[in-house]
C-alpha positions as CSV (number, residue, x, y, z in Angstrom):
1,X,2.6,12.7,-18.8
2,X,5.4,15.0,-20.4
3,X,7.9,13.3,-19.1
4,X,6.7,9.7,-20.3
5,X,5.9,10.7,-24.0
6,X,9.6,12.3,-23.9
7,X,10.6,8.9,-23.1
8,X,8.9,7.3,-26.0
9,X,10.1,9.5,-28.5
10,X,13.7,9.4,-27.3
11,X,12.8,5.5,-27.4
12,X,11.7,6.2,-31.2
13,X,14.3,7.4,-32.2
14,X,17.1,5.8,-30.1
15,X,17.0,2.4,-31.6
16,X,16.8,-1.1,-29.8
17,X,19.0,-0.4,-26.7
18,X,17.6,3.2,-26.1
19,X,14.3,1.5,-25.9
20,X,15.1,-1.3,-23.5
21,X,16.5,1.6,-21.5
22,X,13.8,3.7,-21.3
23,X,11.2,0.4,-20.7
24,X,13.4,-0.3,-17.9
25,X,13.4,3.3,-16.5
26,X,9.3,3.2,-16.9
27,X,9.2,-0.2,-15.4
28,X,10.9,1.2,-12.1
29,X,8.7,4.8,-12.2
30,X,5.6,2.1,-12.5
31,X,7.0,0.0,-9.0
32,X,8.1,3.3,-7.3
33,X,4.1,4.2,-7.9
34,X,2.6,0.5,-6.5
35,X,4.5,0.8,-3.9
36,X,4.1,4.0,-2.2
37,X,0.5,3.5,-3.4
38,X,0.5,0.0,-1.1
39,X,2.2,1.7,1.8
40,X,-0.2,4.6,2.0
41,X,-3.4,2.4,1.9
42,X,-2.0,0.6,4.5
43,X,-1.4,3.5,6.5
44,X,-4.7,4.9,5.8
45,X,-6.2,1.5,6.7
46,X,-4.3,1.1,10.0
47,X,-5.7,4.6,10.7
48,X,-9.2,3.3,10.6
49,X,-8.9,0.2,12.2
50,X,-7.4,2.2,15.1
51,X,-10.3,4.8,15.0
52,X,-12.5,2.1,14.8
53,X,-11.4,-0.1,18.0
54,X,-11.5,3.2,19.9
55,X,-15.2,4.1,18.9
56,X,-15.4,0.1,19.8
57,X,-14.0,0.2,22.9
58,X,-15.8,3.6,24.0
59,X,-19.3,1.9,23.2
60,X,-18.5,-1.9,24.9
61,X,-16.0,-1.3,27.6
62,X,-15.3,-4.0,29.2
63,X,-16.8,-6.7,26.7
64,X,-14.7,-5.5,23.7
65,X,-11.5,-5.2,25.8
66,X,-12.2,-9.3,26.6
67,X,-13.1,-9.8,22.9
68,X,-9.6,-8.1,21.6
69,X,-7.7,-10.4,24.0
70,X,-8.7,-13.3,22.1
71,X,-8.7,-12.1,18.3
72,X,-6.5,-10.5,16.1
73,X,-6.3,-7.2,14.7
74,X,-5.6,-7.9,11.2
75,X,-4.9,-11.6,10.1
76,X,-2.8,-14.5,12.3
77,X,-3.8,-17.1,14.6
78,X,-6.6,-16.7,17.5
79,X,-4.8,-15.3,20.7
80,X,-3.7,-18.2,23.1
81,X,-6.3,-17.8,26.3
């Protein structure tokens, strides 16, 4: 938080193309941040899908073994028979 109001004062009192750098430069920090925020729920997610179809698996056997041949995991088309 330091480091951003630094950035706005040095925007204050850099004039016009100081501040288009420095909107640029938060802009970028912002992405950065969404994106490794994205990746890691996705991670986290896969993690308890995984968990999740082995609890599956461990209480239906045979039954959810068939079912996971038809259907996929996340999102797509049905499985070909």
């Amino acid at each position: 938080m330091i480091f951003v109001m630094e950035k706005v004062i040095i925007a204050w009192s850099g004039g016009k193309d100081c501040t288009l750098a420095v909107n640029e430069l938060a802009r970028n920090d912002i992405m950065k941040l969404l994106l490794c925020w994205g990746l890691s729920l996705m991670a986290i997610l896969h993690v308890m899908v995984l968990t999740e179809e082995e609890h599956l698996h461990n209480s239906y056997g045979q039954v959810y073994k068939q079912y996971c041949k038809r259907v996929p995991r996340y999102l797509g088309y049905p499985k070909k028979s």
